[in-house]
DOKOLPA-510504 format. One record per residue: x, y, z of N, C-alpha, C in turn; residue in one letter. Coordinates in steps of 0.02 Angstrom, whole numbers, plus 50000, padded with zeros to 5 digits. Example, Ala and Ser with C-alpha at 12.3 -4.5 7.8 and 13.67 -1.06 7.14 Angstrom:
BEGIN
506604971650390506154977550390506604983550390a506424988850354506844994750357506455000250394s
end
This chain:
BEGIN
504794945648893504194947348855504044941948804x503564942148780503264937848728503284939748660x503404941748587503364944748555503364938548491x503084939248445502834933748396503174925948433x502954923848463502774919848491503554914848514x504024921148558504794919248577504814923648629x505304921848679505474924248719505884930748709x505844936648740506004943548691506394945948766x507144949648767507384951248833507364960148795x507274964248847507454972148821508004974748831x508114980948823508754984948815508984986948892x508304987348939508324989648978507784986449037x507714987049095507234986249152507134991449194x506454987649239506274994049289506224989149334x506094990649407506144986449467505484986749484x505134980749519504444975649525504614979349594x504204981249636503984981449730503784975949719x503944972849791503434971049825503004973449877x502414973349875502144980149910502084978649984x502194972050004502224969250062502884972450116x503464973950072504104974550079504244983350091x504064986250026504204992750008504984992249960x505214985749940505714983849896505664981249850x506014980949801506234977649744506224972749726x505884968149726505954961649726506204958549654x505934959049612506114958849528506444961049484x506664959949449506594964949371506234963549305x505784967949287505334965449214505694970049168x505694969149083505804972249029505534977449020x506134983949004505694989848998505764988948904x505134988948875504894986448793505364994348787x505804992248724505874999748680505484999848623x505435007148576504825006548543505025001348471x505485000248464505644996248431505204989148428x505414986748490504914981948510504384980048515x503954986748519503174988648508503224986048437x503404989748402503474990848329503304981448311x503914976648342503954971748306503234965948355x503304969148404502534965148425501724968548387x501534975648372501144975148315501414970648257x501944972448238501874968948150501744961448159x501814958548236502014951548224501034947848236x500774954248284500034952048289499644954348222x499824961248178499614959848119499544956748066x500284951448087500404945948017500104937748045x499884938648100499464930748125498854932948123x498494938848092497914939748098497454936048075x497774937847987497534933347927497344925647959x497794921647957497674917648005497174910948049x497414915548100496904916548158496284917348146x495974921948111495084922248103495144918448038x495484916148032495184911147980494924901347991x494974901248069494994895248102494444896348169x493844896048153493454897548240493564891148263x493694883348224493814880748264494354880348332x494874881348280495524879748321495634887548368x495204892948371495074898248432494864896048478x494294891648458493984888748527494434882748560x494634879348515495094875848573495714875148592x496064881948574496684886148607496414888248664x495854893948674495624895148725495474891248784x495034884448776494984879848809495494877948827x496334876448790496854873648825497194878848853x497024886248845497434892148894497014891548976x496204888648961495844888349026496314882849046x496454879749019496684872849084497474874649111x497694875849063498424880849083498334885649146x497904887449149497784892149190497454889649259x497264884349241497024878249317497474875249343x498094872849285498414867549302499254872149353x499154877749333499574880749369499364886649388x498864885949421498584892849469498744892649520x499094887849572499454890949630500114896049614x500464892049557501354892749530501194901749509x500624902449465500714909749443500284913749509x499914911049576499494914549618500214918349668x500654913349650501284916649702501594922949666x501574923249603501814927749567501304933149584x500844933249559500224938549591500464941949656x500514936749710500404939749774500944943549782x501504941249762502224943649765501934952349726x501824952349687501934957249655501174962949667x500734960449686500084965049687500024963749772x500134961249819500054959149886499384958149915x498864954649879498474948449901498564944449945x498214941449985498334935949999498424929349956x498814924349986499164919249923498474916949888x497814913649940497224910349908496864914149869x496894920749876496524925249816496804925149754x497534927249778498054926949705498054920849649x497834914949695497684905949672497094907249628x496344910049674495844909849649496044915149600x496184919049582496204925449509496414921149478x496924918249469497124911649412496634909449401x496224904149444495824902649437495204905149383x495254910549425494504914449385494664916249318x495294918049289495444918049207495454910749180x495474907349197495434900049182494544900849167x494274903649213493324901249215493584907149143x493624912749167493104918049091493554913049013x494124911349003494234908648963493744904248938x493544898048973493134894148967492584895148939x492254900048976491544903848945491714906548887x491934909848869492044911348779492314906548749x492874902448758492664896448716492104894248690x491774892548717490974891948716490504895048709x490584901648714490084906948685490034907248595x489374905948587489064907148521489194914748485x489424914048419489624922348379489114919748339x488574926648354487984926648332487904926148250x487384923648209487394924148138486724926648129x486434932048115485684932448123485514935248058x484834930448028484404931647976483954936347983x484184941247940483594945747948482994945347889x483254943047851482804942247771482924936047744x482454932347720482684926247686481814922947648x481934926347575481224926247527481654925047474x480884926447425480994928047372481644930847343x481714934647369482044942947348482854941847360x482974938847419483554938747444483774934347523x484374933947520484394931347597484724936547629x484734940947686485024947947709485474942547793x485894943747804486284941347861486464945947899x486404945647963487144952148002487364946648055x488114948348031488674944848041489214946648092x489634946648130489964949948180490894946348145x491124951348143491984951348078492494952648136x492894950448152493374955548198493564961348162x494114962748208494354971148193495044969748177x495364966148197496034967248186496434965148247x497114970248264497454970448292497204974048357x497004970648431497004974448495497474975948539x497444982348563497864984648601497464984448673x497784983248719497624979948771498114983548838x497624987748877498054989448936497644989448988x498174983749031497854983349107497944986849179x497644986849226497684989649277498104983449323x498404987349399498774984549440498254978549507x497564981949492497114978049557497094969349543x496834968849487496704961349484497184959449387x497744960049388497884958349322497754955549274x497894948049298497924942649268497114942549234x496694944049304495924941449282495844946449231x495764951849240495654958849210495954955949113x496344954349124496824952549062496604948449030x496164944449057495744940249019495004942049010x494824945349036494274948049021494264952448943x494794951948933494864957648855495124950548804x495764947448849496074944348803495534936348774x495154933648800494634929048793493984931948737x493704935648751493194939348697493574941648621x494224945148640494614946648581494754941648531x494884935448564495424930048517494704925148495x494424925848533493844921048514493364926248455x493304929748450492974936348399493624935048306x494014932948328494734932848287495164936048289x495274941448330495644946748334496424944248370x497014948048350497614946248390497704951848434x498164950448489498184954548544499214957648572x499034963848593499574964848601499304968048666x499654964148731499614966648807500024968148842x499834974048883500374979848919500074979648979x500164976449038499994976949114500344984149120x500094983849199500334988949230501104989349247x501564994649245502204992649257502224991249338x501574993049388501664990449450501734982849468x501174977149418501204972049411501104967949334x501864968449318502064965749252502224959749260x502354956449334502384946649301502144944449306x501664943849308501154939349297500704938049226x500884944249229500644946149135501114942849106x501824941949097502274943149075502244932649070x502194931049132502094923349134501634920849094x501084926749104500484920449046500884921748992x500984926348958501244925248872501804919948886x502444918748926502594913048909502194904248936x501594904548967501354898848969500784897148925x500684902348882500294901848817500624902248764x501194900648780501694899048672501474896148680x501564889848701501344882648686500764881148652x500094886448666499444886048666499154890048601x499404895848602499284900148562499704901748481x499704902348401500194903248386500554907848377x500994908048372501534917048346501164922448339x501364928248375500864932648358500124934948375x499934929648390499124927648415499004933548489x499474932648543499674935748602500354938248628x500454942848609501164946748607501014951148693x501774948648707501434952348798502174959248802x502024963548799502534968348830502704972748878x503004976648903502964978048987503524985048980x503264990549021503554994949014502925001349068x503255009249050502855012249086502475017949054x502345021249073501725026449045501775027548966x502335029448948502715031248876502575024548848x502565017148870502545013848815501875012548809x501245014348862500615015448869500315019848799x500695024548796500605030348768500885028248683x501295025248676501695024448624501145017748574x500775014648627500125009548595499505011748591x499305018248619498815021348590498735023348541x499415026048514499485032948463499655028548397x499995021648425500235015348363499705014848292x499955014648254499595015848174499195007448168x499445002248183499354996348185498634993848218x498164994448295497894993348342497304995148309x496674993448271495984993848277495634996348322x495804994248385495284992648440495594993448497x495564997248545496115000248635495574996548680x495644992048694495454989848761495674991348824x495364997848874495925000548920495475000248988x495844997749050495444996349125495865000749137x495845007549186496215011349226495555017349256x496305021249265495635030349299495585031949240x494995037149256494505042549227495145047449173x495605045649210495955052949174496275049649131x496705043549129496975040749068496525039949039x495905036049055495555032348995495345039948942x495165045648985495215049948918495755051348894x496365051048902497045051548851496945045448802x496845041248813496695035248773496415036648736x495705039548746495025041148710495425045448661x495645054148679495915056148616496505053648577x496845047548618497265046448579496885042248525x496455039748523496335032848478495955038248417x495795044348426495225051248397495535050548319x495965052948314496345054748248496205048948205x496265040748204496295036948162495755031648189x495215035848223494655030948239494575025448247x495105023848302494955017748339494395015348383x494245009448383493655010248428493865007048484x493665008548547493755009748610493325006048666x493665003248699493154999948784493355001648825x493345006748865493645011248923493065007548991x493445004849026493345002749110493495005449149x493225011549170493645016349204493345016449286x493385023349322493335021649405492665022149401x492655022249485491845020849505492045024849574x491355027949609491435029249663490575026249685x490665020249702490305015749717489625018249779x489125019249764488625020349833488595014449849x488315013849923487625009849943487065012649979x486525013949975486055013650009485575009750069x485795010950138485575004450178484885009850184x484195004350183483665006750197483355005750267x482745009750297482895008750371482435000450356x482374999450346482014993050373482484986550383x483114987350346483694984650343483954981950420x484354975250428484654973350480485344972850493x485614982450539486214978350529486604972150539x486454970150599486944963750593486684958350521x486154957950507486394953050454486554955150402x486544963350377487074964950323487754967750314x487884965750393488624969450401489064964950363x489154959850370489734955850334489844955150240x489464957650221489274957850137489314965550132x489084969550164489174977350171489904977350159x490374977450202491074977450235491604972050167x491204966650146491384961750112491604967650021x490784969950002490934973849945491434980249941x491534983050005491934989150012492634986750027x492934981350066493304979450071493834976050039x493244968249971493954967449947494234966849899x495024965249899495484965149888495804972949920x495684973649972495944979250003495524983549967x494884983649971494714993049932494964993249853x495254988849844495554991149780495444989449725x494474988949720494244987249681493574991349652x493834994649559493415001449534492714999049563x492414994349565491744992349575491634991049666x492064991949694492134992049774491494996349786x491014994249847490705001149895491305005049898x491165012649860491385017049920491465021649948x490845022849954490225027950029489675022650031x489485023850105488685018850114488325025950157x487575024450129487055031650146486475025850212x486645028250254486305024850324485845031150339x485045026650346484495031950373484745033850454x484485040150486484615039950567484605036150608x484265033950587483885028950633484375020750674x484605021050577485245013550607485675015850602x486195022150608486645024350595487265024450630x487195022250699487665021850748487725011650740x487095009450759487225004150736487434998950656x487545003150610487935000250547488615002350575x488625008450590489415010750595490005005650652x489445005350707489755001350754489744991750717x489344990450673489314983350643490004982850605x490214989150560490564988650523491254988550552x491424995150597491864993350628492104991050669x491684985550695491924978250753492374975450684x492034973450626492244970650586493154971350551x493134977450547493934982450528494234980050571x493964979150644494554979550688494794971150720x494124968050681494594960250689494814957150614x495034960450564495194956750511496054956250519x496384951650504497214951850492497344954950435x497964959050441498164963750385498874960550412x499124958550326500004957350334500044955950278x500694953250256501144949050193500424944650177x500224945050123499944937550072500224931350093x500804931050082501224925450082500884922650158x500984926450185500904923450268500134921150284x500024913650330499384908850342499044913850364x498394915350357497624916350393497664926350373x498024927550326498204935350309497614937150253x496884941850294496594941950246496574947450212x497044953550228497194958050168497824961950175x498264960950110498764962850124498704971850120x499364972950081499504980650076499084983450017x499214988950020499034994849983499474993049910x499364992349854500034989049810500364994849778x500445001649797501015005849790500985009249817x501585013849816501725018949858501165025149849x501045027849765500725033349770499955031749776x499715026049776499105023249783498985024149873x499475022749917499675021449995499635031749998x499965033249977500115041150007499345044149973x498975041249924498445044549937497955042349970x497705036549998497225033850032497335039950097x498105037650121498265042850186498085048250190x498305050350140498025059650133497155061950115x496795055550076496215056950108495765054150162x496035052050205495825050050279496155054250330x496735057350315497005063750370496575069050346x496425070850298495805076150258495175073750298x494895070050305494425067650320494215070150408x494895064450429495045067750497495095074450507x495365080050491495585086350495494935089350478x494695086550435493915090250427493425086150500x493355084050533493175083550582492595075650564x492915073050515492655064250541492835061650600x492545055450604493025051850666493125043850639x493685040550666493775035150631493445031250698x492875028150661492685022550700493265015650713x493515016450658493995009950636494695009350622x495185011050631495725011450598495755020350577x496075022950541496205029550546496965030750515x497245026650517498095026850489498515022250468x498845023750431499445016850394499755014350472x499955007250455500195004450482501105002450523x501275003850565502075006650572502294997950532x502985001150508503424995550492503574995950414x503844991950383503924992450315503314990950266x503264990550207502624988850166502274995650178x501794994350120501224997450103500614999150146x500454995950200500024993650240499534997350277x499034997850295498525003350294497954999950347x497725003650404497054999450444496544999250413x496414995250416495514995550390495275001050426x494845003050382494655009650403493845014450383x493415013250466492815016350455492845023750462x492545029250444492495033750441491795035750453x491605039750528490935041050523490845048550547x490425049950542489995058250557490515062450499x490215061050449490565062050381489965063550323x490005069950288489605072750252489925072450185x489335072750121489535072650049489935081450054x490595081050011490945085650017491545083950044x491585079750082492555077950098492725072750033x493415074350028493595070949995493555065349981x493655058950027493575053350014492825051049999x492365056050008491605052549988491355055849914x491685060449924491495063349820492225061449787x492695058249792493175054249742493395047349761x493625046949723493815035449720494275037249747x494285033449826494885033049878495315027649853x494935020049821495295013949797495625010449869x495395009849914495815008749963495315007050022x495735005250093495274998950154495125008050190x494905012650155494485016450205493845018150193x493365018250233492815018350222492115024850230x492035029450214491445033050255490745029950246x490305034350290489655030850321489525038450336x488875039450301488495044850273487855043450305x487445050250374487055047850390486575052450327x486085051850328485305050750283484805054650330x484155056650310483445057350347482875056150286x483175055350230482565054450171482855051650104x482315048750100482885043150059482885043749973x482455050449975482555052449894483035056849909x483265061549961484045064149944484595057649954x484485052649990485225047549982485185046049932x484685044349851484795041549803484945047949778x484845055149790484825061149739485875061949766x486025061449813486605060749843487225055849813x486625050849800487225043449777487305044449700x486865049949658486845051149592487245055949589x487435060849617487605067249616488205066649600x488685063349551489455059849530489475061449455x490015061549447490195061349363490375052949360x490215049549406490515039749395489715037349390x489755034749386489125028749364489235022149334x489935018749394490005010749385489455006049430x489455006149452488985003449511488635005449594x488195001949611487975002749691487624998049690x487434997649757486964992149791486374995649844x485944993049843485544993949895485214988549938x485144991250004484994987050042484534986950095x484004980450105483264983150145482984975150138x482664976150206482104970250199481664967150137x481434975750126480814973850088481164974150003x481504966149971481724967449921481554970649886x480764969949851480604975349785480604981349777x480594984649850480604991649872481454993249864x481794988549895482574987749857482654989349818x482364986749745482584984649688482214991349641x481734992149666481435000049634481725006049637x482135006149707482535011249728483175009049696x483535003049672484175000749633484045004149572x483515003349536483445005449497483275011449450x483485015749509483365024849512484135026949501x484875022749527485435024149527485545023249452x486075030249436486235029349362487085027349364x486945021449325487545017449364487545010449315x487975006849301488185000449263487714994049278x487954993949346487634991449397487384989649460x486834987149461486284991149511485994983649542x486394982349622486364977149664485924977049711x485454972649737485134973649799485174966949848x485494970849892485574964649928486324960049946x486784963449897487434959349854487554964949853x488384964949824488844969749811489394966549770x489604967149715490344964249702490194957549663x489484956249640489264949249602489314948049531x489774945449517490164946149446490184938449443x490014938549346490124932749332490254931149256x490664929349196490884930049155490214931549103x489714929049131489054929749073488734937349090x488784941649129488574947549146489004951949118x488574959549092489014962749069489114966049125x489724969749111490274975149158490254981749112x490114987149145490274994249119489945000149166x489885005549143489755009549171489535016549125x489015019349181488855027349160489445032249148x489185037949124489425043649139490395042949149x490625043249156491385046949163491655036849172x491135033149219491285027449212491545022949158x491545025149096491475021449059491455020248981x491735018248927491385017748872491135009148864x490905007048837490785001648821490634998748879x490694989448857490644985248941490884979248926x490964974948960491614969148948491024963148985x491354958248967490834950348970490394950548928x490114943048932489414941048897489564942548839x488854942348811488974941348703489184948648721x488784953448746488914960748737489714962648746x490144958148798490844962748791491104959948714x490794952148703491234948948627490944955748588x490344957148575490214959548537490784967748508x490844970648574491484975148568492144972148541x492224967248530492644966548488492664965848436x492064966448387491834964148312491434970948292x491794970648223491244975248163490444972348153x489994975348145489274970648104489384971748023x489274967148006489264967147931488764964047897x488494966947855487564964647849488064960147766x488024955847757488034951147716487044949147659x487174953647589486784953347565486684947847518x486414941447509486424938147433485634940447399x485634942147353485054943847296484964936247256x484244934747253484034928747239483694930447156x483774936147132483334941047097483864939247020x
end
């Protein structure tokens, strides 16, 4: 672990899967609370600090982006090993925390005049908060981890980060390839499981809970932070629509269809996942989609031309299964795949699901996973009254010839965000968040910096 800015060993460990395997591959530090204890005090006492230098924020950041270029294969193997990606995705996620770093370096902290006479000059100003607490999810870590940790440090704030105990090294690597970069304190990384999750919510120290997971933690979070009014950015699930409209072609939107629901195995909150097909093209999307399932390679990351590995745990794997045998048993049919894969690992078919109605399980909850349903339609104000009908409201897409007619109907979904045409189009200057159960706040752009800062109206009287 990382803890004021040294290498920190614990009392104890827990064992890393590899999800490729169904074994052990590792051991990471299980943090005791002790340790918590001395990683707040150590990000509370670099606070002072730290926001007292925007220069030297911005170009720590800038040298954690290149850190993060200059060894994005070395930490992409760590990824894959531990989340089971393929190796070039695991490369590119390095990668891509390297880009969002970059962009906040360089993002402007707004100074805005609101008054400036006679009378007075009136300012509103953006202050950090303090000390963030920071907990990530197991799908995309590293990136995810920077999406909080980049807006935070650049705002002035210090950070104390808790990955998932499914994939803790990689987390665990950046804090030691950012001593160098960062000083003492600045980024404290610790690793442990639910209890030490729990033990940084409730922490007296933390301003501000930055939390990516499900619906159901992020509200334990929520009341945990209640009592001493913390303020909060909850990234929580999605149960993703799409809308194909009939004027739509499947073959030329099968591969971007299949593309947003698909990757990183399904296992992504902003993934398609249900698509609402009018009658009309409904045999032909289903049959587009699943030609597609049934020629992709599924294996080890590690291994050449592997474009999606496993499921990255066990209870994540035993539920995809159980809602696609639900599915089945309720009388779907798998166009595509239909069952985990024999042999060791995590591993799961790609998987279409068709002649499937709202009401089975996998189409009214977040499956997170390579299975798919395909929902036929006859009117296309019940598929949008259908694709609303959720307590999530992270995203959807819609899709049709006639873009504006697209984009009118995108814009009926109550939802974060609202795609036509695209699925899955993210980019460090766009914000991220979500409706309803989706969500508090939203992450990127000035708007996620801005979640990390107080406003403070700065008055001078000229009088």
């Amino acid at each position: 672990m990382t803890i004021d800015g040294r290498a920190v060993d614990a009392p104890a460990t827990f064992g890393v899967i590899n999800p490729a395997t169904g074994e052990v591959a590792e051991q990471a530090p299980d943090a005791s609370r002790e340790q918590l204890d001395a990683a707040m005090a150590s990000a509370r006492d670099a606070y002072a600090g730290w926001r007292g230098d925007e220069s030297a924020r911005r170009k720590a950041l800038l040298a954690a982006a290149d850190v993060m270029f200059a060894r994005s294969e070395e930490i992409g193997r760590i990824l894959t090993l531990e989340q089971g990606k393929p190796l070039s995705e695991g490369t590119m996620e390095v990668v891509a925390a390297g880009v969002w770093l970059k962009y906040f370096a360089d993002l402007e902290l707004p100074r805005e005049v609101i008054q400036d006479d006679g009378n007075a000059l009136v300012e509103v100003v953006r202050r950090p908060m303090g000390v963030v607490a920071a907990i990530t999810p197991w799908n995309y870590p590293l990136l995810l981890a920077t999406w909080k940790l980049a807006p935070a440090l650049l705002a002035g704030n210090t950070m104390v980060l808790k990955p998932s105990p499914f994939t803790p090294l990689s987390s665990l690597k950046l804090g030691e390839v950012l001593r160098d970069v960062l000083p003492p304190g600045v980024l404290n990384v610790v690793t442990g499981g639910d209890e030490l999750g729990s033990w940084m919510t409730s922490h007296d120290v933390p301003r501000k809970i930055s939390f990516t997971g499900s619906v159901a933690t992020g509200k334990r979070v929520a009341a945990a932070a209640a009592p001493d009014l913390k303020r909060v950015t909850l990234e929580l699930g999605g149960n993703d629509p799409a809308i194909v409209l009939e004027d739509a072609d499947p073959a030329a939107i099968a591969d971007k269809v299949f593309g947003g629901a698909f990757q990183n195995n399904g296992q992504v909150c902003s993934a398609i996942k249900r698509v609402y097909v009018p009658d009309s093209l409904y045999g032909d999307v289903v049959d587009a989609l699943a030609e597609r399932a049934k020629a992709v390679k599924v294996g080890d990351g590690m291994e050449d031309g592997v474009q999606y590995g496993p499921i990255n745990n066990r209870p994540q794997y035993e539920r995809v299964s159980e809602l696609v045998a639900d599915a089945l048993a309720g009388g779907a049919r798998a166009a595509a795949g239909g069952r985990p894969i024999d042999g060791p690992g995590y591993f799961f078919e790609p998987t279409i699901l068709a002649d499937i109605e709202d009401g089975a399980r996998i189409v009214d909850e977040e499956q997170f996973g390579p299975a798919l349903p395909i929902v036929k339609y006859t009117n296309v104000e019940d598929a949008i009254a259908r694709a609303n009908g959720t307590h999530f409201g992270l995203s959807g897409s819609v899709w049709g010839a006639d873009a504006d007619r697209a984009a009118e109907i995108a814009g009926r979904l109550e939802c974060g965000t609202a795609w036509v045409n695209t699925h899955l189009a993210l980019a460090p200057n766009q914000p991220f968040g979500g409706f309803k159960w989706s969500g508090v706040g939203v992450e990127n752009g000035p708007w996620g910096l801005y979640g990390f800062t107080e406003l403070q109206v700065v008055h001078r009287s000229k009088g």
